[in-house]
N, C-alpha and C positions, 0 to 999 in steps of 0.2 A: 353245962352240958355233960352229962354224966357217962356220954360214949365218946368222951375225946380221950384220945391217947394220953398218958402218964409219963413215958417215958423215951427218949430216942428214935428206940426200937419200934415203936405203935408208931409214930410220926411218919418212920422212912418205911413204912408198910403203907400208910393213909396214903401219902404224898407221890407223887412224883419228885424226880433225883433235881429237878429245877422247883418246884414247890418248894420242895425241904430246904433246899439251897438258901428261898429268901426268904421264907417263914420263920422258919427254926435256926439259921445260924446269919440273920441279916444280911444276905447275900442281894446285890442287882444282877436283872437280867439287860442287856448290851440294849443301848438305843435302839431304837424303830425294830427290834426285833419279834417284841412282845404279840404273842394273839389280839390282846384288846387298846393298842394303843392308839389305831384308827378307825377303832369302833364306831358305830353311829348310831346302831338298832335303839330304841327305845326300851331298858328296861331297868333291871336292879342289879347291880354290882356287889357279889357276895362275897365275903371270907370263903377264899379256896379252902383253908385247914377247918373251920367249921360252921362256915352257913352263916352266919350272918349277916344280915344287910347292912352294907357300910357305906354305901354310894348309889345315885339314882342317874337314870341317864341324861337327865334336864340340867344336872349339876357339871356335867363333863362337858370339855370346851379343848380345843385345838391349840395346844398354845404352842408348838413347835419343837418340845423338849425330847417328842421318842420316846414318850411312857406316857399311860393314862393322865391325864389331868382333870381337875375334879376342884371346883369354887371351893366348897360344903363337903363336910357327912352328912350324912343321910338324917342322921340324930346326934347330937352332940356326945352322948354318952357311949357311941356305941367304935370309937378310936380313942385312944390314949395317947399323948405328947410327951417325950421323952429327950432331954440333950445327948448327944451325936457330936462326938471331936472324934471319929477315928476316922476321919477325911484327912486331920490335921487341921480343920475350921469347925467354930462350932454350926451344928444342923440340927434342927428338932425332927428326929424321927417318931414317926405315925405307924402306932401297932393298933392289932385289934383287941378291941376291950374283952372280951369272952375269953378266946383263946394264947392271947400274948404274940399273934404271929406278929412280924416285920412285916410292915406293907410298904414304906417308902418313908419320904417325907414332905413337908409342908413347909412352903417359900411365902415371903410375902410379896412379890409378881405379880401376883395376880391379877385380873380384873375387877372393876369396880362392882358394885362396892364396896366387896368384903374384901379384896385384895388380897386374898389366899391364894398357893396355888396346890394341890394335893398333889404332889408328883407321886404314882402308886406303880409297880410292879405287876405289870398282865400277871405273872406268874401269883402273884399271890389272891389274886380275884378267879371270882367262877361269876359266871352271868346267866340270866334266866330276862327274857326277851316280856314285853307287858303281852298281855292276851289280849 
């Protein structure tokens, strides 16, 4: 996508000061504080930094943790899986494939059958409701 930002500066213009925070420098937003972590509307969960569909609402499920939870992406291709030791334990962090933000990460907790669980950041998602 040929209108994302290049550099910092483009970023902390696009963003909000909480976007930026967990997009651009792997930042979390605090449990259950998030916009969409008890979400329920039925629709498409987008890359906040640039649009892309990365989660559907059929795929998200309650699972108690205070940030979106999410079985699936939406398409395989469209998050990347990366190792995460700056907890001090290793975690596979989940960015977005387009843009490189941080969206959280992926446990394996989850529910049957895939047994995934997408812990993702409201802040780094934008949502558009099904018509």
């Amino acid at each position: 996508m040929s209108d994302l930002p290049t550099d910092e500066q483009g970023w902390r213009l696009k963003l909000t000061p909480m976007q930026f925070h967990v997009l651009r420098e792997a930042g979390t937003e605090r449990a259950f504080t998030g916009a969409l972590w008890d979400h329920k509307t039925p629709g498409t969960y987008h890359c906040a930094g640039c649009q892309t569909v990365l989660f559907r609402s059929d795929e998200k499920y309650e699972s108690g943790c205070g940030w979106p939870s999410f079985t699936a992406a939406h398409a395989s291709d469209r998050v990347t899986e990366h190792e995460d030791v700056s907890s001090g334990r290793l975690r596979i962090e989940v960015r977005c494939a387009v843009c490189g933000g941080h969206l959280g990460h992926v446990f394996p907790d989850g529910p049957p059958p895939l047994g995934t669980r997408y812990c993702i950041n409201s802040a780094s998602l934008s949502f558009q409701a099904d018509e």
